[in-house]
Every structure is written in C-alpha cells, then in structure tokens.
C-alpha positions, -999 to +999 in steps of 0.1 A: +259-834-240+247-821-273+270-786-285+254-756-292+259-749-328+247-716-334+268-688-320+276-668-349+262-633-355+233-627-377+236-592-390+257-593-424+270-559-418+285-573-384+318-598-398+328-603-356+335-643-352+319-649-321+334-674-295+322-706-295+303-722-262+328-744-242+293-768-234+304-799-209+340-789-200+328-766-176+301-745-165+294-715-179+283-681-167+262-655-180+258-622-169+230-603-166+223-573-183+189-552-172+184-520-189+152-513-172+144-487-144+124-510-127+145-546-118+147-562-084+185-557-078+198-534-105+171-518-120+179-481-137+217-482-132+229-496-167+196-483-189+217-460-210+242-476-239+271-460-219+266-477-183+257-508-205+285-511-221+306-504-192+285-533-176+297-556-203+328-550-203+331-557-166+312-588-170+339-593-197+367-590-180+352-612-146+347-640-173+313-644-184+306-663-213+275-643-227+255-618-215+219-619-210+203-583-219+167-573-208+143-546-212+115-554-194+115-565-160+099-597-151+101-589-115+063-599-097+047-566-103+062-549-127+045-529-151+044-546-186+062-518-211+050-516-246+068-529-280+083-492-286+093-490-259+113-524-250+126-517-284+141-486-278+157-492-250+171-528-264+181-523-298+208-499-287+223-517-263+223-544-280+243-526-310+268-514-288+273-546-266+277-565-298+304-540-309+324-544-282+323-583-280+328-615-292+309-632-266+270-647-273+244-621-268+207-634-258+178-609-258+156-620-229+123-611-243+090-627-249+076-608-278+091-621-313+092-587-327+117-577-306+135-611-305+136-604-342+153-572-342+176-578-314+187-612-332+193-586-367+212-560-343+236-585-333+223-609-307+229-648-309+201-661-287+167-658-273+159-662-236+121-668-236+106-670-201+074-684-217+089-711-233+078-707-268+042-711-259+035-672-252+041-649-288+030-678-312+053-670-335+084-667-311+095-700-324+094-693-363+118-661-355+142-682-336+143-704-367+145-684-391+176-668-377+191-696-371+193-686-331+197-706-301+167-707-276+165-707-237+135-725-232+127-710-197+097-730-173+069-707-165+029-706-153+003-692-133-003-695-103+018-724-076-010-751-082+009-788-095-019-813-090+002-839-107+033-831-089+062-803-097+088-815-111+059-837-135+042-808-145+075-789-154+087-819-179+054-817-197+064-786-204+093-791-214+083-819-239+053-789-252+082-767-258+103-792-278+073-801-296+066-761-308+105-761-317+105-789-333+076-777-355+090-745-364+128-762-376+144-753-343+170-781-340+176-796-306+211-787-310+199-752-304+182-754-271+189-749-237+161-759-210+157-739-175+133-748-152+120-714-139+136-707-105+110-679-092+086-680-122+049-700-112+069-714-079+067-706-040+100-706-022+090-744-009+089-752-044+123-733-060+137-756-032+123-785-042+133-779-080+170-772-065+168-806-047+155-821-081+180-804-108+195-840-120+161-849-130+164-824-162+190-841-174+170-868-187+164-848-217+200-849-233+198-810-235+221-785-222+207-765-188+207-736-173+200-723-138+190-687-129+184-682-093+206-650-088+198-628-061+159-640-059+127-639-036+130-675-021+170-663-009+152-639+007+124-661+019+147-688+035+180-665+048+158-634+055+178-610+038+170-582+015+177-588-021+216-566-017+225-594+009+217-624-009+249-632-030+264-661-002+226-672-007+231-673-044+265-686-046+249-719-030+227-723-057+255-721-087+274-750-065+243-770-064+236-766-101+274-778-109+266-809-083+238-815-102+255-816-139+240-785-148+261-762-184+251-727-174+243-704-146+227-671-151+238-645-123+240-608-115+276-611-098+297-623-126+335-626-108+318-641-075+300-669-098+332-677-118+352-687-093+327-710-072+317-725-103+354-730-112+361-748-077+327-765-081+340-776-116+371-790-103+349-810-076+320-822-092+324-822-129+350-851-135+319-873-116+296-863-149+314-847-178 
C-alpha cells in the first residue's frame, strides 16, 4: 500500500508539523465536520467556529485521524449555496480547526476556489465528491499545493448498463487520468467509491459486497457510509438510529482491506475498527 506523502500544512505563516498518516497498520478514522444548517444528521449544530472547534476537539480526543470539514451539504435536495457563501462559513473554521490541531484537515468541497483557500488557510486535503471531473480546474489546485485528493465516485441518475462496479472503475481510471495530467502523484490519492452518491440502496449493497474489488488499483481507500439513506432503507430507522447500522459497514470495510472510514460518531467507529483491525488486518496488511 502506497503512503500518503503529503500531510504537511500549506500556509507559511502556519509552522504546526502535522501528524503523519499511519496508512496499512490500521484503519483510520475521520470525522466529520458539517458546518452547514442544512445536513442530514447534524446539520446547524457546529456552523459557528466555536461549536466547531469544540467538535474537533472531541473528535480529537475519541481518536480521529483527520477531520473532514464541509460547507455545503450534499444531502439529495439540498439547496446548492453560493462561492461567498461556502467561503465564509469554511474559511473560518478551517483557521481555527487548524489552530488547534496537528491532525490532516480535508475541505470537502467541489469548487477549486474554495479548495484553494481552504488548502492556504490550513487544510491538507481535498475531498472531491465529483472526482476531479466537476470544477475543471479542481485538479491543477490540488497540484499546485501539493495536497492529497479523495477521489470520491459520483453520477446521475442509478442507470449502469455495463454493470456497477464496471462503470465505477472507469471512473476511477478517468480520474487518475485528470490527476495524472495536472502532476498529482498517485502517492497523493485516496479512491472512494460513492456510498449514497448515483446509487439506490440495492446498489450501496452491492458496492459493500464488492469493496475488495477497489483494491486492484494499489491505492489507499476510503469508505463513507455513516449514518446514510440505504441504513435507513434496509433497517427502517430514521437517520438518529442508524449508528449499529453504520458500525456494520466500518467492519465490512476493514474485512475488505479498506485504509480509512469516514463517520459522524468518531469514539463508536474507533473502537470497532480497532477490534476489526485486530481480526481482519493481519489476513491483508
């Protein structure tokens, strides 16, 4: 498994060291950070830099490895926010996140203007849930900071002709193409394949089933399928009742050789991963 190479703050007036990524001894677990009034679980109870960084620090102390800050919510739905406006509510929280940790920091945007100026306030990564192939020049931003990339598995629509799991490499391979174009190294990127994003809750199943397939591309991977629609769908639970739900889906993602797990409940997460770890990971790491 290839090491992430690029966790070190970009700002110049920030000198805080941040903590390398332990990739392949064990899984990792990020926790996410919405600062948006509008998410599925959280949404409006961490928007201001105070709650946030009160968030973090919890997340911090429950033993998360980064944290994943958003400003828009991708939730089915929600009502797209403008530049200004993801920016002001982002670039704050990023500043005072970063201040308070030596832990990686990804900005889960898709515009490159703001992946720009969270990356120059203090963030170490981009989490792009179109995959480099929405803002065309997400890709030169990400390389000419130096960031690492979350290259996230995303479409319209639930139609795969050519099969699911198929259409989701060639996407893949598109998005390693665009990176590769722009001087993204491969050491820099981490692959998701899109739990909730272009998928029916048959078909978030079958990708769960399918999770060793990914690791044909030598990349690190990460899961997110915290607290989402298909728990829901298959338990028939409301989204504050779906952590047992989403607990099952770290464990499968450690069976399946997976680096990193992206999740709203960090302590809960740590642990099962942990006692996953000590089951499954000797068998692949």
């Amino acid at each position: 498994m290839n090491a992430i190479q690029s966790d070190h703050a970009r700002a110049p007036a920030r000198a805080l060291e941040i903590m390398p990524l332990a990739w392949g001894r064990r899984t990792l677990v990020v926790g996410i950070l919405n600062i948006t009034p509008d998410s599925f679980f959280d949404g409006g109870r961490h928007n201001a830099p105070p709650a946030a960084e009160e968030r973090a620090r919890r997340f911090e102390a429950e033993g998360a490895d980064w944290i994943d800050i958003g400003a828009e919510s991708s939730r089915p739905g929600a009502a797209p926010v403008s530049e200004a406006e993801e920016l002001r509510r982002l670039l704050p929280v990023v500043e005072v996140v970063r201040s308070m940790t030596r832990r990686a920091i990804s900005v889960d945007t898709t515009r490159a203007s703001v992946a720009r100026a969270a990356l120059a306030a203090g963030a170490t990564w981009v989490n792009d849930i179109r995959g480099l192939q929405g803002d065309p020049e997400m890709a030169g931003v990400v390389a000419e900071a130096g960031a690492s990339v979350v290259i996230m598995h995303n479409q319209r629509g639930t139609d795969y002709p050519d099969g699911l799991i198929p259409a989701i490499n060639r996407y893949f391979e598109a998005a390693l193409r665009i990176a590769g174009q722009a001087g993204i190294a491969r050491e820099q990127i981490v692959l998701d394949p899109g739990i909730g994003f272009g998928k029916t809750p048959e078909q978030n199943l079958a990708v769960l089933r399918q999770l060793r397939d990914f690791r044909s591309f030598g990349l690190p991977l990460l899961l997110g399928a915290s607290r989402k629609s298909f728990i829901g769908h298959v338990l028939d639970l409301p989204v504050a009742e779906r952590l047992e739900g989403s607990l099952a889906t770290t464990v499968a993602a450690v069976a399946a050789g997976f680096d990193a797990v992206r999740v709203h409940d960090v302590q809960e997460h740590v642990r099962v991963a942990r006692m996953a770890d000590a089951i499954y990971r000797v068998s692949h790491g």
